[in-house]
N, C-alpha and C positions, 0 to 999 in steps of 0.2 A: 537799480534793483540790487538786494544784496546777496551775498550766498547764498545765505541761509536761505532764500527766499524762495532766489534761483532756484535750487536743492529741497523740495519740500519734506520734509522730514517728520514722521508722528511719533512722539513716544507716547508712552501711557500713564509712568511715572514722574514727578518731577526728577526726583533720585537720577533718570536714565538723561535725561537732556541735561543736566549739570555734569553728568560723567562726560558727554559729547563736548560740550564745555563752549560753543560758540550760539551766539543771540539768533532768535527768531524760530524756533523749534517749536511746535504748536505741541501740546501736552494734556490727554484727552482725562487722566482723571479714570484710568480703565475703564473706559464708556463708549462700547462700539458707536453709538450713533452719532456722540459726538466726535471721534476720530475720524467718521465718514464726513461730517461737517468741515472740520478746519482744512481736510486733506483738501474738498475743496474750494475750500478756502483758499488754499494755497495754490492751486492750479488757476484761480481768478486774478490772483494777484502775479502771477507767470509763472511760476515752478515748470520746469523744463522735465522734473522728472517728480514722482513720489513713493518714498523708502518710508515703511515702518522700522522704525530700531527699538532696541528694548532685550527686557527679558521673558524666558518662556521655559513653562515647565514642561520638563521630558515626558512621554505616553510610552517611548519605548526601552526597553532596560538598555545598557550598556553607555548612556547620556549620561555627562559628568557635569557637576559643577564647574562654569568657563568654558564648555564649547560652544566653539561659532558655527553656527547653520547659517545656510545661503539656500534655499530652499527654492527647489522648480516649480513649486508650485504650492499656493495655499487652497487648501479646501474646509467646505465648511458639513457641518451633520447632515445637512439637509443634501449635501451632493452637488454644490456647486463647484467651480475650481476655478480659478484663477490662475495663470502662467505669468510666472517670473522671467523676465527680461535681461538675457546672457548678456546685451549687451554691456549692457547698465552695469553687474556684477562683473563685468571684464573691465572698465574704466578704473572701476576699485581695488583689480590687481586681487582678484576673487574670481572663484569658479562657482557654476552652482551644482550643489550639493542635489545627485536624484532621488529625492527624497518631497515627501509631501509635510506642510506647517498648517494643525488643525487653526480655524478661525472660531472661537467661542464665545457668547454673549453673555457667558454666566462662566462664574467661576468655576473649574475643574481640579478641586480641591483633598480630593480622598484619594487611594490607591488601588481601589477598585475603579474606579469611574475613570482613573488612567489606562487602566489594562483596557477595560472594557471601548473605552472609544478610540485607542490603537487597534484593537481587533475590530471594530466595527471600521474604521475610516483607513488604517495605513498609516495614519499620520504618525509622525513620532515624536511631536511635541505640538506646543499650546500657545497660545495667545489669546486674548482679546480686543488687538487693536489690528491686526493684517489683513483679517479678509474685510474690514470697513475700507479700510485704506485702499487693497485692490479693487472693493469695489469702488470706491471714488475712481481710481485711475482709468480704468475702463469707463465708465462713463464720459471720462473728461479726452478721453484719448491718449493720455500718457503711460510712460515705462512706470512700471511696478518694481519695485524690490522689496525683500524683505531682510533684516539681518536680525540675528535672533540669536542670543547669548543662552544658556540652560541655568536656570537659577535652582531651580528644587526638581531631581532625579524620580524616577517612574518609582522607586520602590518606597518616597517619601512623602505622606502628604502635608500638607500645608497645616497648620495646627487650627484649632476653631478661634482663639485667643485672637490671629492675623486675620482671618477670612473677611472682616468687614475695616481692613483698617487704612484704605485708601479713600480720600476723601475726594471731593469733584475739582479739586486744581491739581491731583496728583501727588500730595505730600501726606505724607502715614499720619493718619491722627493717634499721637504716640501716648493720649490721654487715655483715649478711650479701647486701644490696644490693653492698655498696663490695666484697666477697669477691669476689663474680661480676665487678664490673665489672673488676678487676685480672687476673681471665681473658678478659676481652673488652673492652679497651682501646677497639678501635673502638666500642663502645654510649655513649661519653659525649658526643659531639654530642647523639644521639639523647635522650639524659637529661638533657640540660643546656636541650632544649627543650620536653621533657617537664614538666619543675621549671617552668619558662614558662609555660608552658599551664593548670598545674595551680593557680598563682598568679592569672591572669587568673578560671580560674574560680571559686575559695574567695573572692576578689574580692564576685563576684557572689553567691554566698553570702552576704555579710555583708552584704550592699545590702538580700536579702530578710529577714532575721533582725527587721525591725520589725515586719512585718508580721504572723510567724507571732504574735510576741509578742503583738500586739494582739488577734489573733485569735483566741487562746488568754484571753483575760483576758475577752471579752466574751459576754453573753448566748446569742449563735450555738452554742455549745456547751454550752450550760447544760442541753438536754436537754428545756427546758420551755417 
């Protein structure tokens, strides 16, 4: 079996598992249902543990572009939650952070809709592939982690230009991006800071990428 495998690992982006930069990382294409698929997928195949990695946009102010959340727990709108696994986050030479990572199945893309579902949930940032992931994990019976980089901050939204420009393998459809923007001229500030953001945090993706490696190679997941 190999690390990677050992180590089940979901991103959402291809972008984010090239930053982690080792083979076998399942890449859902921001599509909860299929990140709840491969995660277990990877739990069939023996994953000893399953980490969502990636990036996520802030719900609460003070998130900057490039911070690392380790997050006790994800929860979703509807009020489910999920508990993050200290131990797992202690192998990685990580704490977890007491703080909750919303799970969302649709894009949370305006700056209202950020305020508004940090006041409603607590949470203080976003994803779309964690809480598929935890729920995979709990089903299968394995340790959950999440690790979760801040790409676009509470006070910024996502431009209309990017909101459909993830395709189902994970890689930006960078055609049909640049379509939209040439009808919406005004959105290229807002993408040009976005591209910024999104830099500072695949950044810090590749800063973590030793550590999952090691973690993956060593006896902690051996099972025994």
């Amino acid at each position: 079996m190999t690390p990677a495998v050992r180590l089940g690992i979901v991103c959402g982006l291809a972008s984010e598992a090239s930053a982690l930069g080792f083979p076998g990382l399942a890449v859902s294409g921001a599509r909860p249902e299929r990140a709840d698929a491969q995660a277990r997928e990877l739990a069939r195949q023996g994953a000893k543990a399953l980490l969502s990695v990636g990036l996520a946009g802030a719900l609460a102010p003070g998130l900057a572009p490039g911070d690392l959340l380790v997050p006790a727990r994800v929860v979703t709108a509807e009020g489910r939650a999920f508990a993050a696994d200290a131990g797992l986050a202690a192998a990685l030479g990580l704490a977890l952070d007491p703080c909750a990572l919303l799970g969302s199945d649709t894009l949370v893309a305006t700056v209202a809709d950020k305020a508004a579902l940090h006041a409603a949930t607590g949470a203080v940032a976003v994803d779309m592939e964690s809480h598929a992931v935890a729920r995979a994990a709990r089903a299968t019976g394995l340790p959950f982690l999440a690790l979760r980089v801040i790409a676009d901050p509470a006070d910024a939204a996502i431009p209309r230009a990017a909101r459909a420009s993830v395709r189902s393998d994970g890689k930006v459809d960078v055609v049909g991006t640049l379509l939209r923007l040439l009808a919406r001229p005004q959105d290229l500030p807002a993408l040009i800071a976005l591209g910024r953001a999104s830099a500072a945090a695949h950044a810090r993706l590749r800063d973590l990428a030793p550590r999952l490696a090691r973690l993956a190679a060593t006896a902690h997941l051996s099972g025994g």
